[in-house]
Backbone as a printed PyTorch tensor [residue, N CA C, xyz], in Angstrom:
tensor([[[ -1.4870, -17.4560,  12.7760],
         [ -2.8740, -17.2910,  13.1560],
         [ -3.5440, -16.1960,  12.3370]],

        [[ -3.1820, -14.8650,  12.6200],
         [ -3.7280, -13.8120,  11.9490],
         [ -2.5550, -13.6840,  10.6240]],

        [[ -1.7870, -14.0440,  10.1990],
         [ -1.0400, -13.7410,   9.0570],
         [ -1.2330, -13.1670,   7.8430]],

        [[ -2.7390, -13.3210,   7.4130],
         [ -2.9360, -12.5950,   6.4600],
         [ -3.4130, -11.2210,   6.5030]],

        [[ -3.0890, -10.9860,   7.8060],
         [ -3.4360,  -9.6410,   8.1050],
         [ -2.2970,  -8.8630,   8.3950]],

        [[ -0.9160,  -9.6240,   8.4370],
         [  0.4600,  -9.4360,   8.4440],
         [  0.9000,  -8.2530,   7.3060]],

        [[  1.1370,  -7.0600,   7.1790],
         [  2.1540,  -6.6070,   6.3140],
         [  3.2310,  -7.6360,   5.7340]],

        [[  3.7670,  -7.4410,   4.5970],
         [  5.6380,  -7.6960,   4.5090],
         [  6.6820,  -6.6770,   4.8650]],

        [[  5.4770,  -5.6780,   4.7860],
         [  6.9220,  -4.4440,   5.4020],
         [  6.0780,  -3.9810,   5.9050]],

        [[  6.6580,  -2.6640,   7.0650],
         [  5.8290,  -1.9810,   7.5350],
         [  6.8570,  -0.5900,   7.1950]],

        [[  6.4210,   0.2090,   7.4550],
         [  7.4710,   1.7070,   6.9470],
         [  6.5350,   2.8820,   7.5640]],

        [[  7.3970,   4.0770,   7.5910],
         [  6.8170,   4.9880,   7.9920],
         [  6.1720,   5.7100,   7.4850]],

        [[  6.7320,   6.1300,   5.7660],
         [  5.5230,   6.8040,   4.8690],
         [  5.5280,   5.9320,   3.7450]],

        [[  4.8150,   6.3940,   2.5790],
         [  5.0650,   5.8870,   1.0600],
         [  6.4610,   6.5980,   0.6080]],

        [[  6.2640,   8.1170,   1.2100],
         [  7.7920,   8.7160,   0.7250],
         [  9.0070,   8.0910,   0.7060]],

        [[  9.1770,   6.8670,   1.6570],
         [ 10.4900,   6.4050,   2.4890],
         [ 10.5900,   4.9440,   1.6550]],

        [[  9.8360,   4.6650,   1.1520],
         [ 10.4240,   3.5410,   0.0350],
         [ 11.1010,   3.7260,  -1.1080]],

        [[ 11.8920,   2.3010,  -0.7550],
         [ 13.0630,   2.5310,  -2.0710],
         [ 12.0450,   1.9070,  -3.6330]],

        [[ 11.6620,   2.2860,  -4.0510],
         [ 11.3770,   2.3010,  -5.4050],
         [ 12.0030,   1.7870,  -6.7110]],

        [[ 13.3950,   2.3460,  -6.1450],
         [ 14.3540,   2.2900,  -7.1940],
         [ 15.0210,   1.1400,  -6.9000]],

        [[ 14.6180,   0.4300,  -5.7460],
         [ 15.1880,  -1.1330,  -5.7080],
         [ 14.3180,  -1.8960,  -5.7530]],

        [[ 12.8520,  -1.7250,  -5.7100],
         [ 11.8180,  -2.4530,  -6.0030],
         [ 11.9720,  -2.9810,  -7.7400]],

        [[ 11.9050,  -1.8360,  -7.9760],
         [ 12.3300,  -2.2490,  -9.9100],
         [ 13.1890,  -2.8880, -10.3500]],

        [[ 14.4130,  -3.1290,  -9.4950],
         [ 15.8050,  -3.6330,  -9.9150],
         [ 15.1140,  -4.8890,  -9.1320]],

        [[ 14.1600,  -4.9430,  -8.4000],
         [ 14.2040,  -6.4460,  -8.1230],
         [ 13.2410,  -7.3090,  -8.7040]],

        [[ 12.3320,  -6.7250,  -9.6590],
         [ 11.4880,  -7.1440, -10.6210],
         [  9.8450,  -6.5130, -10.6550]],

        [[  9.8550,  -5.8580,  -9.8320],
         [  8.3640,  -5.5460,  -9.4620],
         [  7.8920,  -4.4630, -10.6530]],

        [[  6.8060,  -4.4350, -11.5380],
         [  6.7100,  -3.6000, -12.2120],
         [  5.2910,  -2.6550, -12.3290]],

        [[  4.3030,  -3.2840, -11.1600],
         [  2.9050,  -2.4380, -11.0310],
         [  2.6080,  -2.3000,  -9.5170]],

        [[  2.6570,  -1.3980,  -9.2560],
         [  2.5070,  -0.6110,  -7.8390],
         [  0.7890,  -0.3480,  -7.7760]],

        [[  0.0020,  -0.9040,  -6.5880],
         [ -1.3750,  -0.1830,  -6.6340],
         [ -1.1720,   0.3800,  -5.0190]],

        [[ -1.7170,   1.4980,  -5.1300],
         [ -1.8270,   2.6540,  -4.5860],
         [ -3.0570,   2.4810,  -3.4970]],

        [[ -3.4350,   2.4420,  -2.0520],
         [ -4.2620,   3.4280,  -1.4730],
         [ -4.1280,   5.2400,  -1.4330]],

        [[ -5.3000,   6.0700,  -1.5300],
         [ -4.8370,   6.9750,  -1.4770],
         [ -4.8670,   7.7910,   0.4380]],

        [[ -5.9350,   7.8240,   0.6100],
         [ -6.3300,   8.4400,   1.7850],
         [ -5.2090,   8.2330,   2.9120]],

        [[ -4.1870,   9.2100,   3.1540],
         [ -3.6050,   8.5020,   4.6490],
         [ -2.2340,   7.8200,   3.9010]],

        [[ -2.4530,   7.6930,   2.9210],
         [ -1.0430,   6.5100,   2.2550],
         [ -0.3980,   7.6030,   0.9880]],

        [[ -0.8430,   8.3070,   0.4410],
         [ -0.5370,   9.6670,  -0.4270],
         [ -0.3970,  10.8410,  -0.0220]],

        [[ -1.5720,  11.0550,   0.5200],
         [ -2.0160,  12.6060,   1.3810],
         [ -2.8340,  12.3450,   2.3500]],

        [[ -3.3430,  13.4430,   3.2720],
         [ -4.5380,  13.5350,   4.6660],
         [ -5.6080,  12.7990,   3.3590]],

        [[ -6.4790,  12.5300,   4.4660],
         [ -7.8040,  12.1430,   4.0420],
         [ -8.4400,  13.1530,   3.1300]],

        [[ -8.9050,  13.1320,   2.2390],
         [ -9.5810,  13.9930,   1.0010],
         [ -9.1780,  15.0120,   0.7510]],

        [[ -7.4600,  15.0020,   0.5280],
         [ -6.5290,  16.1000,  -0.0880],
         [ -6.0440,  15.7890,  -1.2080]],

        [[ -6.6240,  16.8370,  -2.0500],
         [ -5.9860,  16.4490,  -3.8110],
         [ -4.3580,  16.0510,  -3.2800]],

        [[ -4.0070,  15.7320,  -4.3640],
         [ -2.1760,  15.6200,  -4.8320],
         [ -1.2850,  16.5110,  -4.5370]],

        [[ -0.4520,  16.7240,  -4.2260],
         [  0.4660,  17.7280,  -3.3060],
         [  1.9370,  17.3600,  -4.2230]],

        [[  2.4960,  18.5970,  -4.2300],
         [  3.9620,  18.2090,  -5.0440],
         [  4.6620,  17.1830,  -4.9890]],

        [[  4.3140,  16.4820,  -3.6410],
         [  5.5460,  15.5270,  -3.0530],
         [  4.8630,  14.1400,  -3.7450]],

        [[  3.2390,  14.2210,  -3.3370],
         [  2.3670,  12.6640,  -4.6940],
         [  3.4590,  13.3590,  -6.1330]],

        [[  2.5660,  14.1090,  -6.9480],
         [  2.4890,  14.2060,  -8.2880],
         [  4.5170,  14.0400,  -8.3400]],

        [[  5.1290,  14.7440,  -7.8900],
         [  7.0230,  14.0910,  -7.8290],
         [  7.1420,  12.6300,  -7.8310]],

        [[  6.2820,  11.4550,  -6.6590],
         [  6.5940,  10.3180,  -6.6780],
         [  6.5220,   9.7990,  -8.1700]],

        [[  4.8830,  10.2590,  -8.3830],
         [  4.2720,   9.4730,  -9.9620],
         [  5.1530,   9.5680, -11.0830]],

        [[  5.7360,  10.8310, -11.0830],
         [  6.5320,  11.0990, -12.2680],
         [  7.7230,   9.9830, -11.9720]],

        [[  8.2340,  10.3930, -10.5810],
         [  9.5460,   9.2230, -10.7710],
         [  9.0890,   7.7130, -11.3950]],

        [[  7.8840,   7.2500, -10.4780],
         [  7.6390,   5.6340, -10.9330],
         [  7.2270,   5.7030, -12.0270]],

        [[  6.8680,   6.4540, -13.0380],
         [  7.0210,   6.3540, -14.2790],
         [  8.3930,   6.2690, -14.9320]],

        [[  8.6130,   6.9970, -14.6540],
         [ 10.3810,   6.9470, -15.2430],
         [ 10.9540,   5.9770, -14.6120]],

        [[ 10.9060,   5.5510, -14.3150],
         [ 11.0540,   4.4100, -13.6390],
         [ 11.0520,   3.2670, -14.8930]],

        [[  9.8560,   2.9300, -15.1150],
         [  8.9220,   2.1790, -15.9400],
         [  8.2510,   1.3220, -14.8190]],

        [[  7.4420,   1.7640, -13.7120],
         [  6.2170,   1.2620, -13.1670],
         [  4.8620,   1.7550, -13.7210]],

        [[  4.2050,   0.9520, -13.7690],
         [  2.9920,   0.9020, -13.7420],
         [  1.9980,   1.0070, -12.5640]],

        [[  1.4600,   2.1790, -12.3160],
         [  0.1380,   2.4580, -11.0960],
         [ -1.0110,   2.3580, -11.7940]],

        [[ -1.6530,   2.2340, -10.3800],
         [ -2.9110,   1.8870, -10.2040],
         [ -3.2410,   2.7100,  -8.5460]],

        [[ -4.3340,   3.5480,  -8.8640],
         [ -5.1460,   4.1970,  -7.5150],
         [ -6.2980,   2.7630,  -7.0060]],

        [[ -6.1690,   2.1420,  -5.8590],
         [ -7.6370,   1.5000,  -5.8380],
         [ -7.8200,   1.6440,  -4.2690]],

        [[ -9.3370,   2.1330,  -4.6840],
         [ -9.8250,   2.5430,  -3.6300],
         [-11.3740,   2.7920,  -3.2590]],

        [[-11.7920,   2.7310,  -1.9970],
         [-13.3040,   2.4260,  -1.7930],
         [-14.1780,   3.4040,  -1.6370]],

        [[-13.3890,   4.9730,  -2.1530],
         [-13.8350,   6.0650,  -2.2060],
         [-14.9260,   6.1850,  -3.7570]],

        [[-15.8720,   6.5480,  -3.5530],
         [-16.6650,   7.1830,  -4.6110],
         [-15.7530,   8.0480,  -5.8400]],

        [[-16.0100,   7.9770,  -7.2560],
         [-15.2880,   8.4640,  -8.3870],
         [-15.0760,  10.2070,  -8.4120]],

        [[-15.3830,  11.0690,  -7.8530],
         [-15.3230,  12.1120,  -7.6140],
         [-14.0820,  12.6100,  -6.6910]],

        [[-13.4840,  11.7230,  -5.8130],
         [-12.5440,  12.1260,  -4.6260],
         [-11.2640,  11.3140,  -5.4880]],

        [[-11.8000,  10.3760,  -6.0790],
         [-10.3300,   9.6150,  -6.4500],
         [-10.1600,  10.3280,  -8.0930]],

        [[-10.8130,  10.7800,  -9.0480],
         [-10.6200,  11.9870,  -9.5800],
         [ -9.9140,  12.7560,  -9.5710]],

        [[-10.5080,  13.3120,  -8.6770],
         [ -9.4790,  14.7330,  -8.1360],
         [ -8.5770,  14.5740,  -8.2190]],

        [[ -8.1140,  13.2130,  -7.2640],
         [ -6.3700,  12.9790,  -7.0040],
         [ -5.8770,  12.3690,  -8.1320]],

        [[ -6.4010,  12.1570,  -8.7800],
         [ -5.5870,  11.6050, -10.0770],
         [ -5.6260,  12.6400, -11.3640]],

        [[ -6.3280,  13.1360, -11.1800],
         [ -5.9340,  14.4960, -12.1860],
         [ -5.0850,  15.0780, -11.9930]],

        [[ -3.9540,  14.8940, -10.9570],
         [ -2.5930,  15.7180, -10.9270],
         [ -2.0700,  14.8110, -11.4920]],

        [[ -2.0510,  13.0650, -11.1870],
         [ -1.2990,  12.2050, -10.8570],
         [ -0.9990,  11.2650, -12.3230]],

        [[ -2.0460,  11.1760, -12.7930],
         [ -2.6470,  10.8180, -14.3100],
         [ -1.9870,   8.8600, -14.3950]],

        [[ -2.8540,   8.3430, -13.6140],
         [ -2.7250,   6.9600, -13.7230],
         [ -3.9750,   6.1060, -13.4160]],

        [[ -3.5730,   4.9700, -13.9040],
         [ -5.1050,   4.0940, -13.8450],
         [ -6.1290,   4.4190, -12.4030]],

        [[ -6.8780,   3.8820, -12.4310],
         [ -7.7820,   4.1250, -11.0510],
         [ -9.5490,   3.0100, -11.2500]],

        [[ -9.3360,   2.2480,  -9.7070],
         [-10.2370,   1.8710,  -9.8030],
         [-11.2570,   2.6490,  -7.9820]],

        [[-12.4860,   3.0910,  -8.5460],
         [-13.3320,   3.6970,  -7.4470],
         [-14.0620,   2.7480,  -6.7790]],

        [[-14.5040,   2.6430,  -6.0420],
         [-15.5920,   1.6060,  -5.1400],
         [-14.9700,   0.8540,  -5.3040]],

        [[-13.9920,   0.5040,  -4.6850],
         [-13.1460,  -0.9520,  -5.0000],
         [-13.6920,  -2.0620,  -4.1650]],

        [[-14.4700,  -2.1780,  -3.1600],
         [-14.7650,  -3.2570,  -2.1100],
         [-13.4240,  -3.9950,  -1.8120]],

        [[-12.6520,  -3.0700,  -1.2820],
         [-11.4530,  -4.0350,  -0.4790],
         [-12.0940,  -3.8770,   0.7860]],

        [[-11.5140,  -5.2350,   1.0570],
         [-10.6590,  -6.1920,   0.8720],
         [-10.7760,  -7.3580,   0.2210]],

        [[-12.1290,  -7.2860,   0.0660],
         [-11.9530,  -8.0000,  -1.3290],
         [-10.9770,  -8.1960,  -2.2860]],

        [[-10.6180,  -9.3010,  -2.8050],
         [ -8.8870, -10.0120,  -3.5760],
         [ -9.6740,  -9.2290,  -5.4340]],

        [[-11.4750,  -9.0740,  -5.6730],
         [-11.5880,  -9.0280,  -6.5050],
         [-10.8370,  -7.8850,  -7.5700]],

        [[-10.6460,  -6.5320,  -6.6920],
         [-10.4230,  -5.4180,  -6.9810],
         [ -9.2640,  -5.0170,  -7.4870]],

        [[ -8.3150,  -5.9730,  -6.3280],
         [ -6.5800,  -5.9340,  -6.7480],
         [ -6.3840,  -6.9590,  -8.0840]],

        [[ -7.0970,  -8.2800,  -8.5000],
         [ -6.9560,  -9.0350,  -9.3600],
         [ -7.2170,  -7.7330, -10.4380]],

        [[ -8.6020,  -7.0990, -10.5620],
         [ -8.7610,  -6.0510, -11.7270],
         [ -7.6540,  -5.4480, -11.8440]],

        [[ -7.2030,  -4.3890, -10.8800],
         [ -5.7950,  -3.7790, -10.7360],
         [ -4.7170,  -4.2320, -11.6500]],

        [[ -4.2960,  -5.4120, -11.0470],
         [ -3.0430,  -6.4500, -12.1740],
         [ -3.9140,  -6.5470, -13.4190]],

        [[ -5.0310,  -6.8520, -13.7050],
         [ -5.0020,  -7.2250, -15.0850],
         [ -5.0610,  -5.5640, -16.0920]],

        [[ -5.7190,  -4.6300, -15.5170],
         [ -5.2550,  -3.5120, -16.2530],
         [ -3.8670,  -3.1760, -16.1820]],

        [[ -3.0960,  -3.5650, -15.0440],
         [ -1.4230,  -2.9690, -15.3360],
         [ -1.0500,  -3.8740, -16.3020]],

        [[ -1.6980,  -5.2550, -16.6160],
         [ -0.8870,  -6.1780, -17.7200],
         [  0.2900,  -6.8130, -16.5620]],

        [[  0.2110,  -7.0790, -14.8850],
         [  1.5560,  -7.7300, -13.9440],
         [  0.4200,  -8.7950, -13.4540]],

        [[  1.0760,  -9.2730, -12.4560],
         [  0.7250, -10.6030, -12.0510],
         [  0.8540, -10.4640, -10.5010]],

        [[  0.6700, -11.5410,  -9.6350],
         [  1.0380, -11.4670,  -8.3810],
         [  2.5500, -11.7360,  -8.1320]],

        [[  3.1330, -11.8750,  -8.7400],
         [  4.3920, -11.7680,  -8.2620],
         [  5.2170, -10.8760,  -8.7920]],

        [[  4.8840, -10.0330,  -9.5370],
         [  5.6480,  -8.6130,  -9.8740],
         [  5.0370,  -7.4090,  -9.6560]],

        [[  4.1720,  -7.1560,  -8.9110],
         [  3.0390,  -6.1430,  -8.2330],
         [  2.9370,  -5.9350,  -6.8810]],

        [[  2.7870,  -4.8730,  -6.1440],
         [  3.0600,  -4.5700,  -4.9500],
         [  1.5100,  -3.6740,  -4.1410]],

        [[  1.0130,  -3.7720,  -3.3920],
         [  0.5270,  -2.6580,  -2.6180],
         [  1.2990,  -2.1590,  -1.4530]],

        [[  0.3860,  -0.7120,  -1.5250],
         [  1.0820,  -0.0470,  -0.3950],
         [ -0.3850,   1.1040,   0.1680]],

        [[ -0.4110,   0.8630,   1.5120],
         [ -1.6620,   1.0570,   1.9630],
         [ -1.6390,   1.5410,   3.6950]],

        [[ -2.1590,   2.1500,   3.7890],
         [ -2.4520,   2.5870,   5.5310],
         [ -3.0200,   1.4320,   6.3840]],

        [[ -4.0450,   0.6770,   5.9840],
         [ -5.0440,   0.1030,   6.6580],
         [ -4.7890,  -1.5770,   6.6250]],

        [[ -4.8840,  -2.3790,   8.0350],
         [ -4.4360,  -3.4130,   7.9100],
         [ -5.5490,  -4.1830,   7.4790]],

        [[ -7.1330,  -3.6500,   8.1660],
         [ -8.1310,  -4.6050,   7.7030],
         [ -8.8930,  -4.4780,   6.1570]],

        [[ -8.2780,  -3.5290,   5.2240],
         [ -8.6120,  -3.2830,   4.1150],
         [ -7.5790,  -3.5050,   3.4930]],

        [[ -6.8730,  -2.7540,   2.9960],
         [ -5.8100,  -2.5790,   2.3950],
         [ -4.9970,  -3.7040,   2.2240]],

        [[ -4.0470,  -4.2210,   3.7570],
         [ -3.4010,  -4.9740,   3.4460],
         [ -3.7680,  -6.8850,   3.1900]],

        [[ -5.1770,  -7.0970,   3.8960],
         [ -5.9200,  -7.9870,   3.9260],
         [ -5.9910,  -8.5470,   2.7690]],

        [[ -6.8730,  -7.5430,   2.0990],
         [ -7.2350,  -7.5630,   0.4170],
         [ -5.8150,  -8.0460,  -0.4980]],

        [[ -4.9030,  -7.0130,  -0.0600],
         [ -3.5230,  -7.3760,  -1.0690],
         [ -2.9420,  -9.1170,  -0.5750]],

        [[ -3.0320,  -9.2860,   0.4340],
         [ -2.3630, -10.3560,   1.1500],
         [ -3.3610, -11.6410,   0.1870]],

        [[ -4.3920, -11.6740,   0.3990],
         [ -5.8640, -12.3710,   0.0760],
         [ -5.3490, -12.9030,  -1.3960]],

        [[ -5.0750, -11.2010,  -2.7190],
         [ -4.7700, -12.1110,  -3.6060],
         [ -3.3950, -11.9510,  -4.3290]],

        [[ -2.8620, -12.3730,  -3.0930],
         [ -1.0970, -12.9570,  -3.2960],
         [ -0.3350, -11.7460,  -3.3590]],

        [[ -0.5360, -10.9630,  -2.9450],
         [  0.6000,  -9.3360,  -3.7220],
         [  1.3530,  -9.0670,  -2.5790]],

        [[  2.4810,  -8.5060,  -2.6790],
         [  3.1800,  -8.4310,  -1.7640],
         [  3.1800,  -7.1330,  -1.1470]],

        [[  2.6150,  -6.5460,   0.1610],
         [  1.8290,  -5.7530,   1.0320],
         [  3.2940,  -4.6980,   1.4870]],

        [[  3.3280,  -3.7160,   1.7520],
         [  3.7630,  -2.3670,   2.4700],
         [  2.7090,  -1.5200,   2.8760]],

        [[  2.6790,  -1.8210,   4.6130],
         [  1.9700,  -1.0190,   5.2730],
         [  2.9100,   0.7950,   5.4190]],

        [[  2.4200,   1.4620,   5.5930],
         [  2.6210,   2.5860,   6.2120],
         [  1.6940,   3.1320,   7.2640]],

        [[  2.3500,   3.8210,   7.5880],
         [  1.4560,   4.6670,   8.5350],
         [  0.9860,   5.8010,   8.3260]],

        [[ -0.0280,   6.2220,   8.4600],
         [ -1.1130,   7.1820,   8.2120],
         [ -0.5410,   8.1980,   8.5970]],

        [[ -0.5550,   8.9960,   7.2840],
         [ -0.0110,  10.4110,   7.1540],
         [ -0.3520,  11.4490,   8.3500]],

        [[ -2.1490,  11.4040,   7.9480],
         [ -2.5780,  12.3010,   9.2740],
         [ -3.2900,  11.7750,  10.3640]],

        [[ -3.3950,  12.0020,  11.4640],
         [ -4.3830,  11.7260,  12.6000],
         [ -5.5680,  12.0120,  12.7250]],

        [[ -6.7280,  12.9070,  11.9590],
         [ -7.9160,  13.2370,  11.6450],
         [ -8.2830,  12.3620,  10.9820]],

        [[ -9.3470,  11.4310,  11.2420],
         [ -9.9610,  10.2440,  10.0330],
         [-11.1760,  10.5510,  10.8770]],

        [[-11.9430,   9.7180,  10.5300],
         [-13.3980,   9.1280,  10.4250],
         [-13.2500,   8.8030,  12.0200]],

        [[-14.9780,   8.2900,  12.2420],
         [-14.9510,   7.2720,  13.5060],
         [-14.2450,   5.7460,  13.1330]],

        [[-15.2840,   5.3490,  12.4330],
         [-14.9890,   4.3610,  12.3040],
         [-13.3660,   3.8250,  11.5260]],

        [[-12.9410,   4.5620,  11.3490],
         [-11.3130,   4.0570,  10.7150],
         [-10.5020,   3.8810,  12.0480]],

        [[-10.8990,   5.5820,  13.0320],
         [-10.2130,   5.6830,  14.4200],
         [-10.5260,   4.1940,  15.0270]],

        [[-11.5270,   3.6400,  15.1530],
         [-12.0580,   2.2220,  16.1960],
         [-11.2770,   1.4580,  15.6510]],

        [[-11.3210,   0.6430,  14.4470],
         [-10.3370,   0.0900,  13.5550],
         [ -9.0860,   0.5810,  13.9940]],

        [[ -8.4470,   1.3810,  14.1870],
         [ -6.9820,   1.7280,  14.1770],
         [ -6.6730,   0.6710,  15.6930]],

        [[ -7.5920,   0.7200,  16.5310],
         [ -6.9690,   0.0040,  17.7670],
         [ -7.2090,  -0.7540,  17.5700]],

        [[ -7.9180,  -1.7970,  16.8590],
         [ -7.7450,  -3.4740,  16.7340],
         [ -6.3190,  -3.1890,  15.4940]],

        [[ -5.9160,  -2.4320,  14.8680],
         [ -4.6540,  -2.5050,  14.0750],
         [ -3.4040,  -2.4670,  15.1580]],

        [[ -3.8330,  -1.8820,  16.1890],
         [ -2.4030,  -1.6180,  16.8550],
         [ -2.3000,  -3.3290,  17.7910]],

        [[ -3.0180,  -4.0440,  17.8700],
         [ -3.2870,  -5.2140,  18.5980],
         [ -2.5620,  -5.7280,  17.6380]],

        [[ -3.2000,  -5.8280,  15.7900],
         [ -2.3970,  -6.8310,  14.7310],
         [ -0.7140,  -6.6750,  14.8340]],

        [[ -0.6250,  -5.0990,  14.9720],
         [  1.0460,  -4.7260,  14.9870],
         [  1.7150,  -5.2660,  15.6350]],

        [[  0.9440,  -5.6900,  17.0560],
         [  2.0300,  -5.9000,  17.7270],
         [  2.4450,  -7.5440,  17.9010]],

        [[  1.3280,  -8.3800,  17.3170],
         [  1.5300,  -9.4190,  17.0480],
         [  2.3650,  -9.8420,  15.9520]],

        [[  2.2160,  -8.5500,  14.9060],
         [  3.7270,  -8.7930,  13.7480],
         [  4.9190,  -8.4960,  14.1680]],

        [[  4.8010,  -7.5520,  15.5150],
         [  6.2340,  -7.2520,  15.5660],
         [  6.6530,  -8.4000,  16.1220]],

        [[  5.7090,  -9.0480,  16.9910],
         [  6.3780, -10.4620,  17.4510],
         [  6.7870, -11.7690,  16.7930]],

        [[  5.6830, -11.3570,  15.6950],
         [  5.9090, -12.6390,  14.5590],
         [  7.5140, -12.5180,  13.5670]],

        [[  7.7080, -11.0470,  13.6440],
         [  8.5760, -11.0770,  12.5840],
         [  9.2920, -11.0870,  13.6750]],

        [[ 10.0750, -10.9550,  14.7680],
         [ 11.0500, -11.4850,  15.7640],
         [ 11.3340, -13.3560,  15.6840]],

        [[ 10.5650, -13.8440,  15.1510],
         [ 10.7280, -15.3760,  15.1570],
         [ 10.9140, -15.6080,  13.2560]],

        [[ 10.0290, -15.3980,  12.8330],
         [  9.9410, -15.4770,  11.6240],
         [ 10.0890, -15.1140,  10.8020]],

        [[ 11.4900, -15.4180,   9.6500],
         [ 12.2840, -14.4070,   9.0410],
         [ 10.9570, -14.0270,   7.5230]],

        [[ 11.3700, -12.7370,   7.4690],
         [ 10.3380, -12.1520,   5.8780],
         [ 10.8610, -13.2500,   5.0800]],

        [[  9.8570, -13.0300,   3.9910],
         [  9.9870, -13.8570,   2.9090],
         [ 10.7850, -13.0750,   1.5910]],

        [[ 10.9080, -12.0110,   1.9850],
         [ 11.6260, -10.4980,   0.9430],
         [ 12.6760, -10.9120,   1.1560]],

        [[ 13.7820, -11.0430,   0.7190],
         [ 15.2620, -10.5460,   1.3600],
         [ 15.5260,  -9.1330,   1.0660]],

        [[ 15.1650,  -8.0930,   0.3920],
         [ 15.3040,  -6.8850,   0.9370],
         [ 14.5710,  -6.5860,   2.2510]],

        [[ 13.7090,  -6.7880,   2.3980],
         [ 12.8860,  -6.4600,   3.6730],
         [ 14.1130,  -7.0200,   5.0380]],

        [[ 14.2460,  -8.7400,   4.7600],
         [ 15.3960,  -8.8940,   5.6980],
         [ 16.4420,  -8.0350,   5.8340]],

        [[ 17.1910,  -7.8040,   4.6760],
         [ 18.2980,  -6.6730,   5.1250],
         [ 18.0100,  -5.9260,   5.9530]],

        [[ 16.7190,  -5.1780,   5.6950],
         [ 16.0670,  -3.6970,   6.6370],
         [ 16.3450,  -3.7420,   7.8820]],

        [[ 15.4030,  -5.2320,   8.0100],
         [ 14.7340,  -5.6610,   9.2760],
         [ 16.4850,  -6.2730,  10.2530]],

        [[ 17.1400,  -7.1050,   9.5660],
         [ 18.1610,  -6.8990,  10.3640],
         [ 19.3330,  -5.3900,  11.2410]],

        [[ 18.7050,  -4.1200,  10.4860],
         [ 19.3160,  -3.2090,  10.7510],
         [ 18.7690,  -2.5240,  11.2960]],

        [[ 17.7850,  -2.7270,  11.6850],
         [ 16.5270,  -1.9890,  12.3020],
         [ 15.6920,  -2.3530,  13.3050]],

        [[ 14.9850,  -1.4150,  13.8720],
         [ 14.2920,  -1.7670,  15.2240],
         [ 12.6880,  -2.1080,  14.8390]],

        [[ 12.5710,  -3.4140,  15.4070],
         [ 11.1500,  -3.4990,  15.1680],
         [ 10.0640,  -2.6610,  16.2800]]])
């Protein structure tokens, strides 16, 4: 019913992904929310961002910041971080993430988001084909309107947690997880 509003994973931070098995399993362009999915809401880059970036570079991933923040806030955070970036993105719109892949040079099936928000973020990624990792929002201070949104998200959650109780992921890493773990 609501499926495209479904995560493929859900996780607790961006910190807590394996990365280093994303790559070994082919994925090679990561796009980024920042707000809530990096740092608090309108906090430059913090050792623990600018540490990830360096790893997924060394890595050999390819980022991308996209996001519906004005060019001044997503700036900031990428001047520690030093990777592509698109500002005013209108997600959930599929248009923004298609731009995304075509500046990393990946496709929808070797590209990933990873995002706080189910009606932006993961919508948009789901919309044009990318394979979605929700997290959960770093901090609890947001906006009004993100807070109102957060309780129609906790309604979507709990319909995934039920969905993915019947319906196995389409990841088989994610399955491994999900078999070892509590939904």
């Amino acid at each position: 019913m609501c499926a495209f509003l479904y995560p493929d994973e859900y996780l607790d931070s961006t910190y807590s992904i394996d990365f280093d098995q994303l790559y070994k399993e082919g994925y090679r362009g990561i796009i980024f929310d920042i707000d809530n999915t990096l740092v608090p809401h309108g906090a430059p880059a913090d050792e623990r961002a600018i540490s990830l970036f360096a790893h997924l570079k060394e890595l050999g991933f390819h980022c991308m910041l996209l996001s519906n923040n004005r060019e001044p806030r997503v700036k900031m955070f990428n001047d520690a971080v030093h990777v592509n970036y698109i500002y005013k993105a209108g997600k959930p719109k599929p248009s923004g993430y298609r731009k995304a892949m075509g500046i990393l040079g990946t496709d929808a099936t070797n590209t990933l988001f990873v995002g706080d928000q189910i009606f932006t973020d993961v919508c948009g990624a789901n919309l044009a084909g990318i394979r979605t990792i929700l997290v959960k929002p770093i901090h609890p201070k947001e906006e009004i309107q993100i807070v109102l949104k957060r309780r129609l998200e906790a309604i979507v959650l709990l319909c995934y947690r039920l969905h993915r109780k019947i319906v196995k992921p389409k990841y088989p890493s994610v399955a491994k997880k999900e078999d070892s773990s509590i939904l």
